[in-house]
MARDRENPA-597011 format. One record per residue (C-alpha): x, y, z; residue in one letter; residue number from 1. Coordinates in nm, 3 decimals, always signed. Each point is the difference from the previous one (the first is absolute). Example, Ala and Ser with C-alpha at 12.3 -4.5 7.8 and 13.67 -1.06 7.14 Angstrom:
% MARDRENPA-597011
<x:+1.230 y:-0.450 z:+0.780 code:A pos:1>
<x:+0.137 y:+0.344 z:-0.066 code:S pos:2>
END
This chain:
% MARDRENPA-597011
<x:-5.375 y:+2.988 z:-8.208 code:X pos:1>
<x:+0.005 y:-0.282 z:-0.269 code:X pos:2>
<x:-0.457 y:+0.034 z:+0.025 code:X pos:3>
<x:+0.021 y:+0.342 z:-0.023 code:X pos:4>
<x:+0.209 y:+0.039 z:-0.299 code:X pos:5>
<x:-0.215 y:-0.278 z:-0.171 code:X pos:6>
<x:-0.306 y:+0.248 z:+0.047 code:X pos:7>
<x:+0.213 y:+0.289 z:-0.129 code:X pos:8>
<x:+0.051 y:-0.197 z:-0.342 code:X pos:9>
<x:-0.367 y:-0.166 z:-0.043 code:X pos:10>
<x:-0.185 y:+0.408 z:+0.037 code:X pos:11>
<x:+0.286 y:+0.107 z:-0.212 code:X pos:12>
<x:-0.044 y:-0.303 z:-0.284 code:X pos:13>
<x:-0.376 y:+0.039 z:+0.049 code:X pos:14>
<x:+0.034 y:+0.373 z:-0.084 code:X pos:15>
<x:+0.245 y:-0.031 z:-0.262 code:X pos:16>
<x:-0.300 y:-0.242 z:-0.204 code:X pos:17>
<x:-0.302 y:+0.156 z:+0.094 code:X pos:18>
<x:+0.143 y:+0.366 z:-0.126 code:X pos:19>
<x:+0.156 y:-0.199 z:-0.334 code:X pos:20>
<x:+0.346 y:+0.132 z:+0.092 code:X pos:21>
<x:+0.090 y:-0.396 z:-0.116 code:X pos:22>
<x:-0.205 y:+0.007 z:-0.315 code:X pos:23>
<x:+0.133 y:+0.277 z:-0.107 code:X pos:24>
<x:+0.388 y:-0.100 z:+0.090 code:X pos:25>
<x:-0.081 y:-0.284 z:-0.190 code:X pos:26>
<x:-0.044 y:+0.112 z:-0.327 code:X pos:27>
<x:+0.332 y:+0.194 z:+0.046 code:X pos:28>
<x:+0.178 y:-0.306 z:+0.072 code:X pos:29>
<x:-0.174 y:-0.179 z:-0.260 code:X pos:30>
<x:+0.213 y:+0.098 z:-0.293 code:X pos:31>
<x:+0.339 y:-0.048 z:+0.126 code:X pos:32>
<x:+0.066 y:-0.233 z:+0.295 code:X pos:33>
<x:-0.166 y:-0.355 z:+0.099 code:X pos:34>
<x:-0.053 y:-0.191 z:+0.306 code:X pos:35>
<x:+0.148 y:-0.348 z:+0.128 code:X pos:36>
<x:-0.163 y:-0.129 z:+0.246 code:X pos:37>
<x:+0.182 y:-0.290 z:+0.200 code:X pos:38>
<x:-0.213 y:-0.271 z:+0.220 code:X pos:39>
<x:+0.099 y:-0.339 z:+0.148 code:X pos:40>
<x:-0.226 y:-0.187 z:+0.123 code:X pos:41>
<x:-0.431 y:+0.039 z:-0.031 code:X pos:42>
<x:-0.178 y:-0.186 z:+0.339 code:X pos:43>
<x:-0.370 y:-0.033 z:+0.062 code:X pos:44>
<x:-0.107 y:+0.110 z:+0.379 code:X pos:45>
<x:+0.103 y:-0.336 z:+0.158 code:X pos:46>
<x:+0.368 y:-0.047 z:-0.112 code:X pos:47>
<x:+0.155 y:+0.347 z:-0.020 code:X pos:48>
<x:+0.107 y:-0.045 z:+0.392 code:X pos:49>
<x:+0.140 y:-0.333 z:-0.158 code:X pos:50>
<x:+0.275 y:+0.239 z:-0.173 code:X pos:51>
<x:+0.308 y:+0.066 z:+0.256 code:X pos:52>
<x:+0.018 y:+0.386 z:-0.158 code:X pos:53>
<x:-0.297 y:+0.221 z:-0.018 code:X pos:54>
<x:+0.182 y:+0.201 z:-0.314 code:X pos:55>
<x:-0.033 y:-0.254 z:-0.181 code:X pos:56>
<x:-0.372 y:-0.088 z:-0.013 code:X pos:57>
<x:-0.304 y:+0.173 z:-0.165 code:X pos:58>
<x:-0.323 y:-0.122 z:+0.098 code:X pos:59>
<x:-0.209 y:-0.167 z:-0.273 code:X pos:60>
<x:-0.276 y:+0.225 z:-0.044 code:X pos:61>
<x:+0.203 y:+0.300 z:-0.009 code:X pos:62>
<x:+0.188 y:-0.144 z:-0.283 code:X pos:63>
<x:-0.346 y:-0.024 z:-0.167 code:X pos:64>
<x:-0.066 y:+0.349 z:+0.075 code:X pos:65>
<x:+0.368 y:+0.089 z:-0.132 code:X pos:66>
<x:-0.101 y:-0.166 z:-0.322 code:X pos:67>
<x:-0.344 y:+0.212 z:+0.007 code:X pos:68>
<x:+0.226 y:+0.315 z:+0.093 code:X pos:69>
<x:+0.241 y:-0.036 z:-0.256 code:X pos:70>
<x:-0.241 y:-0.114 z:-0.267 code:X pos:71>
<x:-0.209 y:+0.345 z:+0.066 code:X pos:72>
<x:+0.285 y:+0.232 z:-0.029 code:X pos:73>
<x:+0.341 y:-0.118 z:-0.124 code:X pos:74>
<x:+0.076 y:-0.224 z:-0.275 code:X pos:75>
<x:+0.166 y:-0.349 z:+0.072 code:X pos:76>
<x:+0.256 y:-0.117 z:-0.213 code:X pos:77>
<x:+0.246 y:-0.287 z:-0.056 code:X pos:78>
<x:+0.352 y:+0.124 z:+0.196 code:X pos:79>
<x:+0.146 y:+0.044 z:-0.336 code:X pos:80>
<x:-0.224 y:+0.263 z:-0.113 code:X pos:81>
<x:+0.084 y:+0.216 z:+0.262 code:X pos:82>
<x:+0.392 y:-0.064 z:-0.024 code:X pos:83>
<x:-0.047 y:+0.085 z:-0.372 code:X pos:84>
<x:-0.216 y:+0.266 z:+0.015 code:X pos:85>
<x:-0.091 y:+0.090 z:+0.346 code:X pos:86>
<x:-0.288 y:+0.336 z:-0.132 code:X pos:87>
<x:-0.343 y:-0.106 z:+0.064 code:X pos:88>
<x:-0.309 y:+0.137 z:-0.263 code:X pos:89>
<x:-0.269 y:+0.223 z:+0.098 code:X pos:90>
<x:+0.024 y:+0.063 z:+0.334 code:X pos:91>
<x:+0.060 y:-0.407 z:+0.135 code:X pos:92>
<x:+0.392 y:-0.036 z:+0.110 code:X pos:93>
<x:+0.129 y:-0.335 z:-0.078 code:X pos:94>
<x:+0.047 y:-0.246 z:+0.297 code:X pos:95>
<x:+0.206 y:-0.284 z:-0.017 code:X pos:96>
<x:-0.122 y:-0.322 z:+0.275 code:X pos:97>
<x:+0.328 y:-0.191 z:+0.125 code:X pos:98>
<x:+0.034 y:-0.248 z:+0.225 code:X pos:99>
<x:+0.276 y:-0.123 z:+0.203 code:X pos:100>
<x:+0.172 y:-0.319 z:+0.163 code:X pos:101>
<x:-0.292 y:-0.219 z:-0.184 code:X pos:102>
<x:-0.211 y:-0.096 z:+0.256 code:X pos:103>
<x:-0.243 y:-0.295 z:-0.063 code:X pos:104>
<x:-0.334 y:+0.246 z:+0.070 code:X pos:105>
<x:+0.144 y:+0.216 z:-0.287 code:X pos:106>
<x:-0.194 y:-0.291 z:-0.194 code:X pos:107>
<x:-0.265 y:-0.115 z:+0.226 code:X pos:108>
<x:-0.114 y:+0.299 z:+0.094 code:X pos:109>
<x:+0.128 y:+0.281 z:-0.208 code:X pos:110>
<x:-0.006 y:-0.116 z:-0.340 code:X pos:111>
<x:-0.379 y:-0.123 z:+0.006 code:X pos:112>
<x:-0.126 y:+0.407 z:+0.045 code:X pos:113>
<x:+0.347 y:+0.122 z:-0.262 code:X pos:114>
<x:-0.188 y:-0.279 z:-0.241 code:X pos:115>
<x:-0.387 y:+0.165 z:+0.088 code:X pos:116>
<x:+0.126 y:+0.353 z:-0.063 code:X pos:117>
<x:+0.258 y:-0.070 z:-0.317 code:X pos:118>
<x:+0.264 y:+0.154 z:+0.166 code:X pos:119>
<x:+0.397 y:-0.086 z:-0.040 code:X pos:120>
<x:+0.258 y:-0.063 z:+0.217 code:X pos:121>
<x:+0.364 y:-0.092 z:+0.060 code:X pos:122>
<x:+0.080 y:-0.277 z:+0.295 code:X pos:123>
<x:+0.407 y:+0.068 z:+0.100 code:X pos:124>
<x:+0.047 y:-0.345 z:+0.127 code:X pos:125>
<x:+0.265 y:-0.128 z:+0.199 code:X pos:126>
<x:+0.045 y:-0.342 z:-0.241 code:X pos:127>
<x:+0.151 y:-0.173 z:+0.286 code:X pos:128>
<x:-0.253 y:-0.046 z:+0.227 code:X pos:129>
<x:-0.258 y:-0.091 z:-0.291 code:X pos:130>
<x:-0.124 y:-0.366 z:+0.085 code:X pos:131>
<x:+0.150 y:+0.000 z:+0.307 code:X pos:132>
<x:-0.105 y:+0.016 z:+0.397 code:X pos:133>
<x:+0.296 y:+0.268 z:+0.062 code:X pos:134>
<x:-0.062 y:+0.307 z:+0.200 code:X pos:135>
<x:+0.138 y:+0.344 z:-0.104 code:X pos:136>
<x:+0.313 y:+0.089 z:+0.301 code:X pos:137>
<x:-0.224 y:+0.280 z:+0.117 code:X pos:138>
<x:-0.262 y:-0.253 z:+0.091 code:X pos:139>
<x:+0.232 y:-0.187 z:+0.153 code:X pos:140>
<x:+0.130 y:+0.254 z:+0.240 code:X pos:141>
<x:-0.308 y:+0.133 z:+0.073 code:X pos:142>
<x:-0.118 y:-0.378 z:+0.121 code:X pos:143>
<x:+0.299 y:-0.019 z:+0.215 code:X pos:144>
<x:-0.044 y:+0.387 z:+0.143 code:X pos:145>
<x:-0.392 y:-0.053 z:+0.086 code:X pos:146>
<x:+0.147 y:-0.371 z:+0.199 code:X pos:147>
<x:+0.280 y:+0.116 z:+0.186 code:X pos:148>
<x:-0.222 y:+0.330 z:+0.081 code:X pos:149>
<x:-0.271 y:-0.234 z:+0.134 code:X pos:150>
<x:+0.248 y:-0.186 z:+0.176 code:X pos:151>
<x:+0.186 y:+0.308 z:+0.154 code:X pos:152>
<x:+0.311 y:-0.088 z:-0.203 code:X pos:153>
<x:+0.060 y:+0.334 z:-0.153 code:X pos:154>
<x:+0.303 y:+0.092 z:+0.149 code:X pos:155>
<x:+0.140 y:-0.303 z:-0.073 code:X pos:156>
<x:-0.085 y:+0.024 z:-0.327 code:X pos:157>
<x:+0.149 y:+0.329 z:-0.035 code:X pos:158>
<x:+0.277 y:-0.092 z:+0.173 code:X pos:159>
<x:+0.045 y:-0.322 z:-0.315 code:X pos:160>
<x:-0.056 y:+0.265 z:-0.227 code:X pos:161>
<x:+0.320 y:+0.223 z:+0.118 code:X pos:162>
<x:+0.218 y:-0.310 z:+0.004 code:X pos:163>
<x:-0.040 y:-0.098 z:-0.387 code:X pos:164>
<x:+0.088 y:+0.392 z:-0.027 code:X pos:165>
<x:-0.365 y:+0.169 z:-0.056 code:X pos:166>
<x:-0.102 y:+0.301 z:+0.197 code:X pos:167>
<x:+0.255 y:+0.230 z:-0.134 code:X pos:168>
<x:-0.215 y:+0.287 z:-0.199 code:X pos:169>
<x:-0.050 y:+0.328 z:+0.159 code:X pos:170>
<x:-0.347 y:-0.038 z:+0.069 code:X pos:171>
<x:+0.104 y:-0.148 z:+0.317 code:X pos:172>
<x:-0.346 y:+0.157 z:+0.222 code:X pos:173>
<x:-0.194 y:-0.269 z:-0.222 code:X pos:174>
<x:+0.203 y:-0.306 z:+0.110 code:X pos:175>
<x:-0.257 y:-0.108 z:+0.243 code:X pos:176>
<x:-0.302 y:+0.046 z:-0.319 code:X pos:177>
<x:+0.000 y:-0.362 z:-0.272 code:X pos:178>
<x:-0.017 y:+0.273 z:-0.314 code:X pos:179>
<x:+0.376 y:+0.053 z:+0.131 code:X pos:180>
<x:+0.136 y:-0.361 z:-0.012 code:X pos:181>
<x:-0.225 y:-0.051 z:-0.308 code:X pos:182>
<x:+0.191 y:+0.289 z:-0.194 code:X pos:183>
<x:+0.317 y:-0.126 z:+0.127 code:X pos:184>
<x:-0.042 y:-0.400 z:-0.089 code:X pos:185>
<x:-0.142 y:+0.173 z:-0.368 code:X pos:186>
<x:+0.348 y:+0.181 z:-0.019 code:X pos:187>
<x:+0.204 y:-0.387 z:+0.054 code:X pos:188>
<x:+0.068 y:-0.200 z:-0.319 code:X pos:189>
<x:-0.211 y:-0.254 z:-0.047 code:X pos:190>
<x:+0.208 y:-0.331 z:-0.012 code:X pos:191>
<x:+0.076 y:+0.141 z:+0.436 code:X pos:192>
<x:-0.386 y:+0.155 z:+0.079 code:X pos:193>
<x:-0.071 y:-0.362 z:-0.114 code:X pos:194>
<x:+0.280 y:-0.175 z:+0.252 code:X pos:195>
<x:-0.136 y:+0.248 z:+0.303 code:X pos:196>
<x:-0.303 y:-0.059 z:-0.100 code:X pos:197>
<x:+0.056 y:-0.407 z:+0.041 code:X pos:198>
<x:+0.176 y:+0.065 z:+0.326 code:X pos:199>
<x:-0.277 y:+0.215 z:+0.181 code:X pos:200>
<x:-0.254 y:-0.204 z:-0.096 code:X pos:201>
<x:+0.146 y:-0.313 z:+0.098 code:X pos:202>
<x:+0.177 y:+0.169 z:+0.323 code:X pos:203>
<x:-0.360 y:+0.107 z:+0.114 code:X pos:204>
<x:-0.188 y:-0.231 z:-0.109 code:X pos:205>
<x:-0.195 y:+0.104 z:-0.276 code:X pos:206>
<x:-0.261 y:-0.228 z:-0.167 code:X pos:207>
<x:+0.004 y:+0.009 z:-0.396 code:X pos:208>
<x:-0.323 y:-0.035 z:-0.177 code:X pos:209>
<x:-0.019 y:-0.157 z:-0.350 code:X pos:210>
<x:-0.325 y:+0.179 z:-0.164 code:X pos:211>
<x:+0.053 y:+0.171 z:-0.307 code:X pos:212>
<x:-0.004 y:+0.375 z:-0.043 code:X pos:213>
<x:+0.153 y:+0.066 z:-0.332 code:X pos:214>
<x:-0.127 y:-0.084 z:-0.365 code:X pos:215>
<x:+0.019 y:-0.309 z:-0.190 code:X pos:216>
<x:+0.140 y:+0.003 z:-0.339 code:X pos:217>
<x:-0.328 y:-0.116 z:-0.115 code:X pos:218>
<x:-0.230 y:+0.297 z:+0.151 code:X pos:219>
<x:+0.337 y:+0.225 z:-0.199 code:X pos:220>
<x:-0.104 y:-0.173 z:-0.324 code:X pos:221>
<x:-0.354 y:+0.011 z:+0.062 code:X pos:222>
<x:+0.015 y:+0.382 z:+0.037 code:X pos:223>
<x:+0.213 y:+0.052 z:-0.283 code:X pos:224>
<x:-0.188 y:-0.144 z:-0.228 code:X pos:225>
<x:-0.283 y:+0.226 z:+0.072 code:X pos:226>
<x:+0.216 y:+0.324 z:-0.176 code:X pos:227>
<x:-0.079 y:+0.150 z:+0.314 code:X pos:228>
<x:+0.292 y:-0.106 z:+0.214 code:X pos:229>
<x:+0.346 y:+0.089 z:-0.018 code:X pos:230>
<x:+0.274 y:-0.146 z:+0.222 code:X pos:231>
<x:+0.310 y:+0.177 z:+0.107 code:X pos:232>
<x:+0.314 y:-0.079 z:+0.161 code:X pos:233>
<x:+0.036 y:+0.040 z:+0.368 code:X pos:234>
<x:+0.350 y:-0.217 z:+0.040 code:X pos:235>
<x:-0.013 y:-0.323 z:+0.057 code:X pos:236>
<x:-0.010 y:+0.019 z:+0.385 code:X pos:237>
<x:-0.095 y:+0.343 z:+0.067 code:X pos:238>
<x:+0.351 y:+0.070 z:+0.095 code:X pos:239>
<x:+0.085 y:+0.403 z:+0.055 code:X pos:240>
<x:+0.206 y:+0.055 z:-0.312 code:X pos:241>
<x:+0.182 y:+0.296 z:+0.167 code:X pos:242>
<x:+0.156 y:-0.227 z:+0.322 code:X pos:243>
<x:+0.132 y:-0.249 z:-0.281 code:X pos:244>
<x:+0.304 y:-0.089 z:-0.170 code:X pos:245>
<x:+0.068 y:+0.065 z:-0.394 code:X pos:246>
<x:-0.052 y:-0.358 z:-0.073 code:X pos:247>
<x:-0.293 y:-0.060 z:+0.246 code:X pos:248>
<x:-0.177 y:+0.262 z:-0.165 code:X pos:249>
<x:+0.032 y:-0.160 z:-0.350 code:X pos:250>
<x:-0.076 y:-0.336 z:+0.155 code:X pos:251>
<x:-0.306 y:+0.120 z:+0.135 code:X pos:252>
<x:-0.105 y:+0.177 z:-0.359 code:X pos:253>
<x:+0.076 y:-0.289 z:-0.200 code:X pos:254>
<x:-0.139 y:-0.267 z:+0.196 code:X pos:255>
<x:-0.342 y:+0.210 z:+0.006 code:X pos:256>
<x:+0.071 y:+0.047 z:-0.397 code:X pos:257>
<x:-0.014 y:-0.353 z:-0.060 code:X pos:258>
<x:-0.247 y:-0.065 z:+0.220 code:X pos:259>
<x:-0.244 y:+0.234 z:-0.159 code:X pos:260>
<x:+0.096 y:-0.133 z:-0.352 code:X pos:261>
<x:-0.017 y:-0.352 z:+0.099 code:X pos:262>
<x:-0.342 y:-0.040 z:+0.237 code:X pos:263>
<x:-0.188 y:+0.302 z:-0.224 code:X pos:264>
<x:+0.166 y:+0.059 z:-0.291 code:X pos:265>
<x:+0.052 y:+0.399 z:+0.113 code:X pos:266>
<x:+0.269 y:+0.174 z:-0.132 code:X pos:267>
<x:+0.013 y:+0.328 z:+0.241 code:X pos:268>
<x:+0.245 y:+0.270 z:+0.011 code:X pos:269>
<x:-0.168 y:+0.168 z:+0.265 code:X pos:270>
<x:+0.113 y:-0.065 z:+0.390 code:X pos:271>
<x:-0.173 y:+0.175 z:+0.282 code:X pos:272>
<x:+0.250 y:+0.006 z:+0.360 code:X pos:273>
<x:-0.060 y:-0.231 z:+0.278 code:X pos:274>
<x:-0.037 y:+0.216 z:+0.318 code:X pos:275>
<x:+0.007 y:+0.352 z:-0.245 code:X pos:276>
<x:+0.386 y:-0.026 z:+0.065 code:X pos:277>
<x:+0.300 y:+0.050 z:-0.252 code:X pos:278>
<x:+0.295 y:+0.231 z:-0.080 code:X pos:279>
<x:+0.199 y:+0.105 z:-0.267 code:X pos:280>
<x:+0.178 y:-0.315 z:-0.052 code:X pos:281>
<x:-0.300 y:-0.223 z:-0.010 code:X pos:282>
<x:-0.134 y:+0.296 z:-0.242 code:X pos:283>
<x:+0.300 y:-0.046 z:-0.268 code:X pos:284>
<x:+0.020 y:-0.423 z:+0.052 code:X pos:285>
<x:-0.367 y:-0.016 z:-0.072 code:X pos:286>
<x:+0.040 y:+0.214 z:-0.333 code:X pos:287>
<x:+0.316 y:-0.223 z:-0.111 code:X pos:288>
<x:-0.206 y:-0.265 z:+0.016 code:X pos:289>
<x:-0.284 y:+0.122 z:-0.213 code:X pos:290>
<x:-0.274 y:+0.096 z:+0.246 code:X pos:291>
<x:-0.136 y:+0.376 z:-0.120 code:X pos:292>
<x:-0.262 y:+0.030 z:+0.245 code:X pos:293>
<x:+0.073 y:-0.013 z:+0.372 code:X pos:294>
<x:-0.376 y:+0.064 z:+0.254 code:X pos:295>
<x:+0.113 y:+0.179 z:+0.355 code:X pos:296>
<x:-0.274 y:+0.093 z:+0.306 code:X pos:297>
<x:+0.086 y:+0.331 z:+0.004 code:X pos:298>
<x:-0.306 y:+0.153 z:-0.057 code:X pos:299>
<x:-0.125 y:+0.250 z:-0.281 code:X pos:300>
<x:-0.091 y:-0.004 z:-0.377 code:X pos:301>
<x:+0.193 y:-0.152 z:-0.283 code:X pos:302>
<x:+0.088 y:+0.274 z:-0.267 code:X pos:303>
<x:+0.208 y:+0.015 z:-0.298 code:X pos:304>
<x:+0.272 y:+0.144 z:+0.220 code:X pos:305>
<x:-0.025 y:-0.262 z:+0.257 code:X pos:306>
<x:+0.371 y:-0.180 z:+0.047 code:X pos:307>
<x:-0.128 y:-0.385 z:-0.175 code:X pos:308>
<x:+0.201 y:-0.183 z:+0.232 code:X pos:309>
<x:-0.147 y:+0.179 z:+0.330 code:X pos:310>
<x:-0.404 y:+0.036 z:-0.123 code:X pos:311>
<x:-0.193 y:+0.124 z:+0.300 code:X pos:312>
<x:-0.294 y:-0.199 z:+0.127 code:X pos:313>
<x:-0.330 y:+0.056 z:+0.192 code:X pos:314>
<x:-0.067 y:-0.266 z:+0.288 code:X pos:315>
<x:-0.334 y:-0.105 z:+0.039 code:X pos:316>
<x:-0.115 y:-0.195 z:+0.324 code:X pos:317>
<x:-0.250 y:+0.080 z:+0.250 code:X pos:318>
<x:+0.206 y:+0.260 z:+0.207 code:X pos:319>
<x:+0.017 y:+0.208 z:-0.336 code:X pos:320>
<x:-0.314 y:-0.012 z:-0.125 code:X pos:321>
<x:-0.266 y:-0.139 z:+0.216 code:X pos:322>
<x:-0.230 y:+0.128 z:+0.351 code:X pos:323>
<x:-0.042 y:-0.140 z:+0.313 code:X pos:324>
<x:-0.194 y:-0.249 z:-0.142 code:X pos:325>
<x:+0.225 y:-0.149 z:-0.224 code:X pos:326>
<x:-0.242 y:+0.145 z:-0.311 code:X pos:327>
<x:+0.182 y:+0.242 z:-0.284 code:X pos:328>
<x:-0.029 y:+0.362 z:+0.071 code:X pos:329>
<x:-0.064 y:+0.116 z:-0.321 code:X pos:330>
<x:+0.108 y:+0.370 z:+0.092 code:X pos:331>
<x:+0.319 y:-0.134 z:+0.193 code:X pos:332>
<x:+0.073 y:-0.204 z:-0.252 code:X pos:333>
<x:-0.008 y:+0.243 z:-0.303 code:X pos:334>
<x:+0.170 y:+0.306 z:+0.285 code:X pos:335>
<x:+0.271 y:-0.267 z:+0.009 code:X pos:336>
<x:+0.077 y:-0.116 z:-0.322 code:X pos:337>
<x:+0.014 y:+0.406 z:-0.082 code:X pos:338>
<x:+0.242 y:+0.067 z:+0.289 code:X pos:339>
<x:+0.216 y:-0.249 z:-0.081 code:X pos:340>
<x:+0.059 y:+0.191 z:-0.353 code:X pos:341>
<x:+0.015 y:+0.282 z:+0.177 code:X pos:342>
<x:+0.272 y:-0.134 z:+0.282 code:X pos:343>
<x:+0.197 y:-0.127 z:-0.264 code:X pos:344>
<x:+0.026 y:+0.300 z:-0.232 code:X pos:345>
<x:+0.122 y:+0.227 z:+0.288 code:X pos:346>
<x:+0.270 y:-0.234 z:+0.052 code:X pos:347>
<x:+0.203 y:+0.124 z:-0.364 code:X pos:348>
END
């Protein structure tokens, strides 16, 4: 089912370029709505099966070809410009290139082909985990699932799970599926995903590694200093603002504040949402404390009429954009940034 709606979507991209249905939606775009585009991480071949989430990565040479694709027909812009004016100029939308968590290939491997092709971009870095050997929670869990499935511990697992109270959403036909537990240990607050966390692992045994996946402050000043870089704030630990207390939240912003001010002298009022998750409350706490601009992953364009502290997103990873063969799809990749406009506009 999953095959054959993959070949439904490439004839349909593929005809949606070739007849210049795209081109010409394009230019209508163009004047009044731009693009964000959100990545994490950029892997050559040999270490994208190295990443423990397959949404996150975007093989290296289809980043290249991104750049190529975006260079041809859009116009790339410092996130700013398209939060302050998001209409593009004859015919070439605006795109915005974020990135998030702040992965230490953003530099190593990304920001070598953004320097080639002059292009700008905004790293929403978690400022905790800079300069350290920490691994996000998701990572985490996913370690332990892939061990205790190996092991045939599942059920026990599960079973752990229950007892510190997890397991209670409605979605109960996906218990037995990781994306389950993952959404539920992403809905716990932090300072307690972070005990469990401790527990499992020591309770079955996990092995920690120490190699670093996260930016130094260093590689953060190098790219700054190019003009091209801009970095965001994240949190400090990644923590999911919306499963968080009042003052946790603030913590979280203001530690990441310094941070930023301290290690790069950045000054950002711009936050993009760990896990794409907030609420109301977070909403009106972030605005009291001065942040105007909040990044979601819901995807669509950003308009004038887009809500600032919910701006909608387009993820970009290798099951969005990219064929069998891990190359970019030029026609799937322009079909999808154009339905993702057009998902989001018949949501209002």
């Amino acid at each position: 089912m999953k095959e054959k709606m993959q070949e439904k979507m490439k004839v349909l991209s593929t005809i949606v370029e070739r007849t210049g249905i795209a081109s010409v939606f394009r230019h209508a775009i163009a004047g009044r709505s731009g693009l964000i585009l959100a990545l994490h991480r950029v892997l050559p071949a040999g270490e994208q099966s190295l990443c423990y989430n397959r949404h996150l990565v975007l093989s290296e040479s289809a980043f290249v070809s991104l750049l190529q694709l975006l260079q041809r027909d859009y116009h790339v812009v410092p996130l700013e410009d398209v939060l302050s004016d998001p209409g593009g100029e004859e015919g070439h939308p605006k795109v915005a290139i974020t990135f998030d968590d702040g992965w230490e290939d953003n530099y190593r491997v990304a920001f070598p082909h953004l320097l080639r092709f002059g292009m700008p971009a905004t790293i929403f870095a978690c400022t905790g985990l800079i300069d350290t050997a920490q691994m996000l929670p998701e990572e985490r869990f996913a370690r332990l699932w892939l061990q205790c499935s190996a092991h045939s511990n599942l059920e026990e697992l599960v079973f752990d799970l229950n007892h510190w109270g997890m397991g209670k959403s409605k979605n109960r036909q996906l218990r037995p599926r990781q994306q389950y537990w993952s959404l539920e240990l992403k809905r716990m607050p932090l300072s307690a995903r972070l005990l469990l966390l401790d527990h499992l692992e020591q309770r079955y045994q996990i092995t920690t590694t120490q190699s670093r996946q996260f930016l130094t402050w260093e590689q953060v000043r190098i790219m700054t200093r190019t003009g091209l870089i801009r970095i965001g704030s994240h949190t400090h630990r990644h923590a999911t603002l919306s499963s968080e207390s009042d003052r946790d939240i603030r913590q979280e912003l203001d530690d990441a504040r310094i941070s930023l001010w301290k290690h790069a002298g950045e000054v950002s009022d711009v936050l993009a949402y760990p896990n794409g998750m907030y609420n109301r409350r977070v909403q009106e706490l972030i605005r009291s404390m001065g942040l105007k601009t909040a990044l979601s992953t819901i995807p669509g364009f950003f308009t004038r009429g887009s809500n600032p502290l919910a701006i909608p997103r387009i993820a970009v990873d290798n099951t969005t954009v990219t064929d069998t063969g891990l190359q970019l799809s030029t026609s799937r990749a322009s079909f999808y940034f154009l339905s993702s406009g057009l998902r989001s506009a018949a949501s209002f």
